[in-house]
DRENPA-314100 format. One line per 4 residues: number of its first residue (from 0); their letters; for each residue x, y, z of C-alpha. Coordinates in steps of 0.05 Angstrom, whole numbers, plus 5000, padded with zeros to 4 digits. Example, Ala and Ser with C-alpha at 12.3 -4.5 7.8 and 13.67 -1.06 7.14 Angstrom:
<atoms>
0> as> 5246:4910:5156; 5273:4979:5143
</atoms>
This chain:
<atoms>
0> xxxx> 5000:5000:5000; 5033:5072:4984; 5020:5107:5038; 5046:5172:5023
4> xxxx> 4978:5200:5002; 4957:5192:5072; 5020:5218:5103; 4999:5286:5120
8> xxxx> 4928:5264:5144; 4979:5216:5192; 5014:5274:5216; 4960:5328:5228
12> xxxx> 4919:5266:5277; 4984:5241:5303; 4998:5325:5335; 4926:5316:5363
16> xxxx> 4944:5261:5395; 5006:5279:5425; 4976:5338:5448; 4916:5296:5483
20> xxxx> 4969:5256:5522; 5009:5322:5539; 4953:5363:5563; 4927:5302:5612
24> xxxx> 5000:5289:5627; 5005:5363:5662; 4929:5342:5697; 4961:5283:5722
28> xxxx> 5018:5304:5750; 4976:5350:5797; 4911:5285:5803; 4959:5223:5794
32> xxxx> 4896:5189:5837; 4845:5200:5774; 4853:5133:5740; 4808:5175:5686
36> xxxx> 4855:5226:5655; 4902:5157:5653; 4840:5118:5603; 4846:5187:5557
40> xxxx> 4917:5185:5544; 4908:5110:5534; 4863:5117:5484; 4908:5168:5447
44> xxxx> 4968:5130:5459; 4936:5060:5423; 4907:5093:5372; 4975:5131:5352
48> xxxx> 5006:5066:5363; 4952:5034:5314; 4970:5088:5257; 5045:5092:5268
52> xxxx> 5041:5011:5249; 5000:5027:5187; 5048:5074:5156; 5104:5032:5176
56> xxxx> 5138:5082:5223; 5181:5035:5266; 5198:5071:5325; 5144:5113:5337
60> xxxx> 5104:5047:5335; 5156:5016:5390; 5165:5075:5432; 5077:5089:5438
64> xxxx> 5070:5016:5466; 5123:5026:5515; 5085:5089:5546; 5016:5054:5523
68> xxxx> 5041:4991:5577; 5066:5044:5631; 4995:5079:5628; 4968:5014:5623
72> xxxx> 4999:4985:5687; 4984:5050:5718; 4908:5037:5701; 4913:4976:5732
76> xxxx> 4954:4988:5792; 5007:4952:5778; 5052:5006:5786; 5050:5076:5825
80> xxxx> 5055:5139:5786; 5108:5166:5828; 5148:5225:5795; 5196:5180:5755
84> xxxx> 5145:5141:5722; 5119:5210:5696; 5179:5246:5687; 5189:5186:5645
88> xxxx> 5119:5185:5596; 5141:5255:5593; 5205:5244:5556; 5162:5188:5521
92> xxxx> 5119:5249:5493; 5166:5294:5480; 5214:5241:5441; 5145:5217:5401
96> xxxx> 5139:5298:5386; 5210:5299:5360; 5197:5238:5310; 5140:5267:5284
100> xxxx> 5177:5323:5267; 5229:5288:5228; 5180:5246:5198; 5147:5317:5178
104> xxxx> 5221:5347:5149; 5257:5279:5120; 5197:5229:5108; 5241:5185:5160
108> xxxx> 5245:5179:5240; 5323:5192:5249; 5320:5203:5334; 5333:5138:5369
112> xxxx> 5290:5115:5415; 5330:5049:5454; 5348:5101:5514; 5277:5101:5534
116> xxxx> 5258:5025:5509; 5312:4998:5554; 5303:5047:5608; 5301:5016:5680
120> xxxx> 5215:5002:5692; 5193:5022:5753; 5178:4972:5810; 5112:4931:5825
124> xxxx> 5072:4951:5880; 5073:4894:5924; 5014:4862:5952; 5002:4833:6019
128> xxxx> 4959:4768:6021; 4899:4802:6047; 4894:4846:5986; 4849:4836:5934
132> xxxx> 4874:4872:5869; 4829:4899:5832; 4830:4903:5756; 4799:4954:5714
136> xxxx> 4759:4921:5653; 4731:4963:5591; 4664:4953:5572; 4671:4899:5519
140> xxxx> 4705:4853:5575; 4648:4873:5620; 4597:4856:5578; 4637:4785:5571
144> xxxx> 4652:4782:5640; 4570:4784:5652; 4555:4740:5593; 4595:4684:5631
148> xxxx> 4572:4694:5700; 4494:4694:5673; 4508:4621:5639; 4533:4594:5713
152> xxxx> 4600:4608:5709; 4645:4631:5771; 4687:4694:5752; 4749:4707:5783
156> xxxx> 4810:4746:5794; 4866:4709:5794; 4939:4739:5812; 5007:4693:5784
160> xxxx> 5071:4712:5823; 5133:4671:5805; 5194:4673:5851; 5255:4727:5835
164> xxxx> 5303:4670:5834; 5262:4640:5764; 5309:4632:5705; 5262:4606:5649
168> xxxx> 5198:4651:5662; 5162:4642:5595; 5170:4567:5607; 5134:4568:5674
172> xxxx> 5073:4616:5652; 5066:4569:5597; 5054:4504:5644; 5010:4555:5686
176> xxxx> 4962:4575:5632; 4965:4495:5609; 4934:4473:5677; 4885:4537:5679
180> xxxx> 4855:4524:5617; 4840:4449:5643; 4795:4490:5695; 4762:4536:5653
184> xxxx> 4775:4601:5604; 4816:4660:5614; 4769:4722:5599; 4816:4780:5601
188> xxxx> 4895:4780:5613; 4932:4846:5640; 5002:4834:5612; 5028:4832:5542
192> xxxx> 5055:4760:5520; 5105:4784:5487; 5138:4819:5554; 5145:4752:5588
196> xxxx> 5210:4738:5554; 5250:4802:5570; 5297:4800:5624; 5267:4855:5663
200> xxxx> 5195:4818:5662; 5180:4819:5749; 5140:4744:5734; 5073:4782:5756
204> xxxx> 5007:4767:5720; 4935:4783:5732; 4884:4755:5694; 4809:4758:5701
208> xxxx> 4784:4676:5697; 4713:4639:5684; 4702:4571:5709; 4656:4519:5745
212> xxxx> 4708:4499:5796; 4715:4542:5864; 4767:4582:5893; 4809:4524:5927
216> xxxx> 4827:4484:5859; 4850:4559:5830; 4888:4569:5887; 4916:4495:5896
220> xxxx> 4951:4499:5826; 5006:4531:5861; 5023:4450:5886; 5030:4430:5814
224> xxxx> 5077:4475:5784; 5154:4504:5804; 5182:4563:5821; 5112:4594:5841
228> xxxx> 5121:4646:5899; 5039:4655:5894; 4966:4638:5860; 4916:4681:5897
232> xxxx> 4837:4682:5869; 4786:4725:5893; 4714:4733:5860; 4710:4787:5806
236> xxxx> 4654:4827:5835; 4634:4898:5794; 4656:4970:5820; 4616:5001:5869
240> xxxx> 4621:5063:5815; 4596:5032:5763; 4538:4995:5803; 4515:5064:5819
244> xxxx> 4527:5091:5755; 4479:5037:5714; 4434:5031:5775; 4455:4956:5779
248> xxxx> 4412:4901:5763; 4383:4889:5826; 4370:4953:5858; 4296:4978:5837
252> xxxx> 4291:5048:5802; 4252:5070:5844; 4303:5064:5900; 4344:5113:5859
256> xxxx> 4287:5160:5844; 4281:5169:5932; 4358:5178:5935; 4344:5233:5874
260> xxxx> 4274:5260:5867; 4297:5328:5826; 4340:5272:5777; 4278:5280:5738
264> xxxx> 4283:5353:5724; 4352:5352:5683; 4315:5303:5639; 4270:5332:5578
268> xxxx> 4201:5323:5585; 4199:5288:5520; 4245:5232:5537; 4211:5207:5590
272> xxxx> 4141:5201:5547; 4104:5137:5547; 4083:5148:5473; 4137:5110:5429
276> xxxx> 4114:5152:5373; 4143:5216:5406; 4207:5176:5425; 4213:5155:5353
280> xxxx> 4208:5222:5334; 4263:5237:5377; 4301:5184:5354; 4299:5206:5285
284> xxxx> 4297:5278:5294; 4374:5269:5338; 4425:5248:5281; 4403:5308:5236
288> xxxx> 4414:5355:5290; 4487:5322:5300; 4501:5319:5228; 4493:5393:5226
292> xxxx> 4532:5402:5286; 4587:5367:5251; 4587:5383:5184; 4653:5408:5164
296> xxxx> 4712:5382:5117; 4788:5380:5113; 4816:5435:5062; 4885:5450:5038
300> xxxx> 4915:5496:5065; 4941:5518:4996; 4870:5518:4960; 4855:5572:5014
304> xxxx> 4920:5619:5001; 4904:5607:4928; 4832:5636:4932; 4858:5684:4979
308> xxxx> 4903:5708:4924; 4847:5708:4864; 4805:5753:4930; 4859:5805:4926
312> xxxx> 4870:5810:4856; 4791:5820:4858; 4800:5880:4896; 4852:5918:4868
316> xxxx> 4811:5914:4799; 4755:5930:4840; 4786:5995:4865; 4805:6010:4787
320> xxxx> 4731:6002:4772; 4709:6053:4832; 4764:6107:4794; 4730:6095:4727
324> xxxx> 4670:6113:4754; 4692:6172:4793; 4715:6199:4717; 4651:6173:4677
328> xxxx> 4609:6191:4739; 4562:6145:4703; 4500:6135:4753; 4483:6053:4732
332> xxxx> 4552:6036:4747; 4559:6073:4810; 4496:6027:4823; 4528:5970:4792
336> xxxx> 4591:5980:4846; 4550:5997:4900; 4522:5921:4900; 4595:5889:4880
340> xxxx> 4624:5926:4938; 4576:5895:4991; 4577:5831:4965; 4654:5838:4964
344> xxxx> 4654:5861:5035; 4613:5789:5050; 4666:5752:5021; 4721:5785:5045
348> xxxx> 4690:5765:5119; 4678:5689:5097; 4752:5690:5067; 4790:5721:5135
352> xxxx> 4741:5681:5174; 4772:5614:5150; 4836:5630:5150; 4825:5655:5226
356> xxxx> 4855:5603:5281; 4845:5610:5346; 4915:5615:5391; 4904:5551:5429
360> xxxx> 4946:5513:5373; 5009:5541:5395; 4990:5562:5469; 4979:5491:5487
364> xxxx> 5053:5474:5464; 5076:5521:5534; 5054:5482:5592; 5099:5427:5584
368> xxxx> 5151:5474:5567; 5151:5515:5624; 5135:5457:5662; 5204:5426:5639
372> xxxx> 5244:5496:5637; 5218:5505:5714; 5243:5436:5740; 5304:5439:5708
376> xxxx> 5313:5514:5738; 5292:5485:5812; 5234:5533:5813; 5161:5539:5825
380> xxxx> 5105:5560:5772; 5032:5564:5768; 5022:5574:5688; 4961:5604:5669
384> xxxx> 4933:5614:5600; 4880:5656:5595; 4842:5676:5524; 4866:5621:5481
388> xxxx> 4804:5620:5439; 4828:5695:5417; 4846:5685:5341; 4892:5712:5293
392> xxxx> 4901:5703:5215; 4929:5628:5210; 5001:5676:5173; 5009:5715:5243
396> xxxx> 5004:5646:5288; 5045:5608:5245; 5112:5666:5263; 5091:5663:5333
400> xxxx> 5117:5606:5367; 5190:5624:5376; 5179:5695:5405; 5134:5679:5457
404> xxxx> 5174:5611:5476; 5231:5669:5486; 5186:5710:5529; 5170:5655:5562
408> xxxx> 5238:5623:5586; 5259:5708:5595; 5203:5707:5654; 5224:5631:5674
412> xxxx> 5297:5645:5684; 5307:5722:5687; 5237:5746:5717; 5216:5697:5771
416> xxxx> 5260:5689:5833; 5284:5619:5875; 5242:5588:5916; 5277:5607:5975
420> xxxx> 5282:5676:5949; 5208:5690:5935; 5202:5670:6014; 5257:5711:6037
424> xxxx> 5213:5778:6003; 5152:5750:6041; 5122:5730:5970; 5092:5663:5957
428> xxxx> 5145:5607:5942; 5109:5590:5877; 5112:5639:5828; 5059:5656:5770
432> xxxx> 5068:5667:5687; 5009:5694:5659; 4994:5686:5592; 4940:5720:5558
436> xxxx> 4918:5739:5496; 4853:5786:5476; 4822:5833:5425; 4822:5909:5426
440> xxxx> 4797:5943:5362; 4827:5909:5308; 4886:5889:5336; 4904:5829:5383
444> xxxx> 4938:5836:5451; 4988:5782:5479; 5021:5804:5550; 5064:5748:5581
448> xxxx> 5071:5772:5648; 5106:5752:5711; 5110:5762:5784; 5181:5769:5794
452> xxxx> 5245:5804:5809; 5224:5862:5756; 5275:5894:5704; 5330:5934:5745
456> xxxx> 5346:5987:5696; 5410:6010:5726; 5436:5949:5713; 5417:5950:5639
460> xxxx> 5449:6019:5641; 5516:6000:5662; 5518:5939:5613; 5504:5987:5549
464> xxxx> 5551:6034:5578; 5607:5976:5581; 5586:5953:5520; 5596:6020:5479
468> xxxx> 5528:6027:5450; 5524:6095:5484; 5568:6151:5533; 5552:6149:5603
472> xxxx> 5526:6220:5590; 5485:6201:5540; 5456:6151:5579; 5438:6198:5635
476> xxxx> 5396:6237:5594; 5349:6176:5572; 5288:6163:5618; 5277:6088:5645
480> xxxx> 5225:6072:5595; 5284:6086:5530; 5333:6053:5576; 5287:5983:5580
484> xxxx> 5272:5993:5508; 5353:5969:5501; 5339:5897:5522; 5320:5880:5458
488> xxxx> 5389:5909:5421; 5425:5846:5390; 5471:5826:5445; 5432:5851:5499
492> xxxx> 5441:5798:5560; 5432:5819:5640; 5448:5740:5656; 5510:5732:5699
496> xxxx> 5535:5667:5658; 5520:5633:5592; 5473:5570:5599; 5427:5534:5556
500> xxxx> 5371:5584:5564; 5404:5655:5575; 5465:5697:5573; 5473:5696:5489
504> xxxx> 5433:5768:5480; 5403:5740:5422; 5322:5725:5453; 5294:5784:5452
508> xxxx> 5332:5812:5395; 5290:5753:5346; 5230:5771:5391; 5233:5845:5365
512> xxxx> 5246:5828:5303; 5196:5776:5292; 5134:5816:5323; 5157:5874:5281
516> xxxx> 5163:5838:5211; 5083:5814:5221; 5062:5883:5223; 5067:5886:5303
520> xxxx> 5098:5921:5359; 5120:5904:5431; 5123:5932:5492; 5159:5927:5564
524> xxxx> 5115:5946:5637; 5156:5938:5700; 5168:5943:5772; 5222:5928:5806
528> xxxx> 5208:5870:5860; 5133:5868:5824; 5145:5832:5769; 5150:5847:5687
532> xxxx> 5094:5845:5636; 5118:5851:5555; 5054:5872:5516; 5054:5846:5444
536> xxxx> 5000:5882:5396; 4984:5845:5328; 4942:5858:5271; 4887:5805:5262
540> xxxx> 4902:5793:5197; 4962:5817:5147; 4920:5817:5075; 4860:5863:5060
544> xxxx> 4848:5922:5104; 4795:5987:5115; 4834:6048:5105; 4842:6117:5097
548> xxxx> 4878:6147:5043; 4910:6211:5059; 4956:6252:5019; 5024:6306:5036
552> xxxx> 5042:6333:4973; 5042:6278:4911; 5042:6227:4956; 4982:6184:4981
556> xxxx> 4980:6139:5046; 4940:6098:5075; 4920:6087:5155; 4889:6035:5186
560> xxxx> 4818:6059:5187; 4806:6010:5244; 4853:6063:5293; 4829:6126:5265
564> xxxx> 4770:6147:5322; 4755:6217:5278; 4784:6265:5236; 4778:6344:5250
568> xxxx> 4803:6410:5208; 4858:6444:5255; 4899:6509:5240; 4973:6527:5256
572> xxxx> 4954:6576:5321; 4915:6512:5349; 4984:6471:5359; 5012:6484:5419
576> xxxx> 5093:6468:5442; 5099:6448:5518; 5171:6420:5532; 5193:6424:5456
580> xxxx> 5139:6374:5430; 5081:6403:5396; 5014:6381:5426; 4941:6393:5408
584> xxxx> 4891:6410:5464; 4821:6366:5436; 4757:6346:5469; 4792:6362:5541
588> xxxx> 4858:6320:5523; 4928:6341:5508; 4956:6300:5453; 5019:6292:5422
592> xxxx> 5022:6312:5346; 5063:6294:5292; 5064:6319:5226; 5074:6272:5157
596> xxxx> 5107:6326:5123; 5155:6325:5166; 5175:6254:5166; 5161:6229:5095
600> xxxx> 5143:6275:5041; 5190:6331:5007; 5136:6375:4992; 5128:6421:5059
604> xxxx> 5079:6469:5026; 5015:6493:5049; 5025:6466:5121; 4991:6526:5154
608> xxxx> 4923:6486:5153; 4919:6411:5172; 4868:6360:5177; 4881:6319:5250
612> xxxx> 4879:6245:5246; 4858:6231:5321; 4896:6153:5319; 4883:6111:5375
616> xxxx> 4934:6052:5379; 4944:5995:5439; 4996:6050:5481; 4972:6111:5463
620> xxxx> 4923:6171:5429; 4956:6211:5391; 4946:6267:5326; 4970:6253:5263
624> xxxx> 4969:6331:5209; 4963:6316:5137; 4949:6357:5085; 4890:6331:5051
628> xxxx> 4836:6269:5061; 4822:6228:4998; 4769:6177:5034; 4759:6111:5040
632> xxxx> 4779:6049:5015; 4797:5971:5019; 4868:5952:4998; 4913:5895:4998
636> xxxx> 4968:5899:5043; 5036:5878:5019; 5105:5872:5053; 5157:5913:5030
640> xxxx> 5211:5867:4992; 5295:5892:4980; 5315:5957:4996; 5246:5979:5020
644> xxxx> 5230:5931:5070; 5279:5967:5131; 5235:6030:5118; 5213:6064:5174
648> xxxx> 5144:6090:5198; 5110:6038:5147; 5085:5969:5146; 5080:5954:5078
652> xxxx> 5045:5978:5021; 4983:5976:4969; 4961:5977:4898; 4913:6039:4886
656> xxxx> 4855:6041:4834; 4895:6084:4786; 4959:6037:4791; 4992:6081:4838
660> xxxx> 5027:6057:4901; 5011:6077:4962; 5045:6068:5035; 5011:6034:5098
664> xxxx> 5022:6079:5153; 5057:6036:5220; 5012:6061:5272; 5061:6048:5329
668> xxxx> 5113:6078:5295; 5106:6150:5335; 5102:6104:5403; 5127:6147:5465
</atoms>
């Protein structure tokens, strides 16, 4: 079978799988007691296993049975899940991630895996005589289970120890099974076959066992057979959790109705009717209504960009056909484009819509993560994500991974203080990382915050001072704010020594640069001994826009219409200087103004009269003069490419209707 058609179906269900067994991982290390989280990563695990087999990937195959018998045992009790046994499943996971990967890059697994195969399994629990294990059954060995104890069979649970001095194990299991199977049938077996001849198999079996003869002959096996520490049976009987979940078979409903009398008022009305014509109307009314629930399909990625592509193209000719118009002034076709432009709008909504994904895809790869960094660190986190359903265009998601994993290990090993140290400033000994992500406007926020030591600017101060990038007296006259803004200069490191996570400069450095090439900007808060919050503000999506073309001179621009709150008609004598920076008193607010002419265009003519855009960005309000207002209009955003692209005060650029090009104004550029 060629299985490469299937391959990247393989690997997209294979990364929701890993990240099933990684988020109940983290809820199990806090819970190990709920045996439940343990049946959901099972599940996970064998299936993985299942499709790893199928497409003939060896050691991913291998390596998922090894954790699928550890979570296994677990289930059953076999073992404890004491911190090495999940330390270990978490290496498991993280090894399974890293195979994926290459599987993903070379078509091959190219990790090896014998390390964890041949790692040293964790001990049995051991049992006295007086207790009765007992085993955990799914519901297809219940329902056998009950099948044989209805036809008169006695069920039991039988336990096979052989001694630690036994040499030829699979030998002796062998002659044990022989002389069970004279007694009766063995319904459901708790070990894998194939385990019983490695050397590190402990000789311990449990096996769940239907027969006619009693307890006694079960137990009096142990006389026929060798190196036999112990043969204990006990009658299978059913959880106590279960019997009250299914009400049992012989305890009346009505008993359960006196325990619950409001039971009845979760339940619909209709369900509980004695006409089976309403109940069959029920029935068939229930898998329409869950087929529309779950009606969607897998699409290319590709076939999405594509259309995306053929959408743009749509409306730059679309802006060509509003020019024409404004020349013919032809009244049908202003109609005519009246129509195309809502139904364009529509589309443009569907389009961004599906390629909008909420941040959950990469925010669940940080709890393990930090729960890794922080061990190997010695400290103590509480992680919290909150707003992962926030979403961003599927292009700004995709960039975001490595700047906030730097953010991350920044507030990990830089912001939040030692154990020992936290209790020393009378602050809790476990510290917290907040992530969180939400809308505001048309933007999205990110802040990764901490509760830690805080940025101690003097300290950053000294280091750019020893490192040249400025005088000492140049450095006195910079505020803190332009000081902390030098954290993210290439080289930039506060950490004492160089280790695996710090002490290289180069973190925040990418994070700046990353953030800024999707059209973004970031931001430091802090207080010293309080703790550091870095504010990242993204657009939602980097293709089609609302704007508002304005024009200095010859040249047009465009701004985000989504920041501009109004625009007002403002003349020389209304700007103000206080402290060398002209300012604009407005609607009982003193804002900051700056002036495109100024910046940008060559042309400083007619500048005594200015229209004020009032812009409204994530940090700040401020006024923006231009010359003259063109009006409205959706364009296609494109990133500047060569010589272009290190161009300041911009964030790429657009197509107009008469072919012209026109630059996208970076709102965050005049940040204080």
């Amino acid at each position: 079978m060629d299985t490469n058609e299937y391959l990247d179906m393989f690997l997209e269900e294979s990364d929701e799988h890993i990240q099933v067994m990684s988020d109940e991982m983290l809820k199990f290390e806090q819970n190990p007691k709920n045996i439940d989280i343990v049946a959901v990563m099972f599940r996970s695990a064998h299936t993985l296993k299942g499709m790893a087999g199928t497409m003939g990937f060896e050691s991913t195959q291998k390596l998922t049975h090894t954790i699928e018998n550890m979570m296994d045992d677990i289930r059953n009790e076999v073992i404890d899940p004491t911190q090495e046994t999940i330390d270990f499943m978490f290496k498991g996971i993280e090894r399974l991630e890293l195979l994926l990967n290459e599987i993903r890059e070379y078509g091959s697994e190219r990790s090896g895996i014998d390390d964890l195969i041949n790692a040293e399994k964790p001990a049995v629990k051991e049992t006295s005589g007086s207790e009765e294990a007992e085993l955990v059954v799914n519901d297809m060995e219940k329902d056998i289970i009950l099948d044989a104890k209805e036809q008169g069979s006695n069920v039991f649970t039988v336990s096979f120890q052989l001694r630690d001095d036994c040499l030829l194990k699979g030998i002796r299991i062998n002659m044990f099974f022989k002389e069970l199977n004279n007694l009766g049938e063995v319904l459901s077996l708790k070990q894998n076959e194939e385990d019983w001849e490695k050397e590190d198999f402990n000789g311990h079996i449990d096996l769940i066992f239907a027969t006619s003869s009693n307890k006694e002959d079960i137990e009096g096996l142990v006389s026929k057979l060798s190196e036999v520490e112990f043969i204990k049976a006990s009658l299978w009987e059913e959880p106590k959790e279960e019997i009250k979940a299914d009400n049992g078979p012989d305890k009346p409903k009505k008993d359960l109705e006196e325990v619950k009398p409001e039971a009845t008022n979760v339940t619909d009305d209709k369900s509980s009717s004695p006409d089976p014509e309403a109940n069959k109307g029920e029935e068939a009314k229930s898998p329409e209504s869950h087929r529309k629930q779950t009606a969607s399909i897998r699409v290319n990625l590709e076939k999405i960009d594509s259309l995306m592509g053929l959408f743009e193209e749509f409306i730059v000719e679309k802006g060509r056909l509003q020019n024409i118009a404004e020349q013919l002034k032809d009244k049908e076709l202003f109609e005519s484009l009246e129509r195309l432009v809502r139904t364009s709008t529509e589309m443009q909504t569907s389009l961004l819509s599906m390629r909008m994904i909420p941040l959950d895809t990469i925010f669940n790869r940080f709890p393990r993560m930090v729960r890794n960094t922080s061990k190997d660190l010695g400290k103590n986190i509480n992680f919290v994500i909150e707003g992962a359903e926030t979403e961003l265009d599927r292009t700004v998601v995709e960039e975001l991974g490595d700047p906030l994993v730097h953010l991350l290990r920044n507030s990990l090993d830089h912001g939040v203080e030692m154990p020992e140290t936290r209790k020393e400033r009378g602050k809790n000994e476990q510290g917290t990382i907040l992530l969180r992500a939400y809308h505001k406007g048309n933007e999205a926020i990110i802040e990764i915050k901490d509760d830690g030591n805080g940025i101690n600017v003097q300290k950053i101060k000294d280091k750019i001072i020893k490192q040249n990038v400025i005088t000492e007296k140049e450095a006195d006259l910079l505020s803190d704010d332009q000081i902390i803004q030098y954290i993210f200069s290439s080289g930039m490191s506060t950490a004492e020594q160089i280790t695996n996570l710090s002490g290289r400069g180069v973190g925040l450095d990418v994070v700046k640069t990353k953030i800024e090439s999707l059209g973004g900007s970031v931001k430091v808060e802090t207080k010293v001994g309080i703790g550091t919050t870095f504010v990242i503000v993204l657009p939602l999506t980097l293709s089609i826009i609302q704007s508002l073309l304005v024009r200095q001179g010859e040249q047009t621009f465009a701004v985000p219409l989504s920041n501009v709150l109004e625009t007002i008609f403002v003349e020389s004598e209304q700007i103000r200087k206080i402290m060398d920076q002209e300012v604009l008193y407005y609607r009982n607010e003193i804002l900051t103004t700056h002036k495109y002419s100024e910046l940008f265009a060559k042309d400083h003519s007619g500048d005594d009269k200015h229209y004020a855009l009032i812009i409204q960005n994530a940090f700040q309000k401020y006024a923006l003069l231009v010359n003259e207002i063109v009006g409205q209009q959706e364009i296609v955003l494109k990133p500047l490419q060569g010589y272009a692209k290190d161009l300041s005060g911009v964030t790429g650029a657009t197509v107009l209707g008469d072919g012209s090009v026109a630059f996208v104004l970076d709102i965050n550029f005049f940040q204080q």
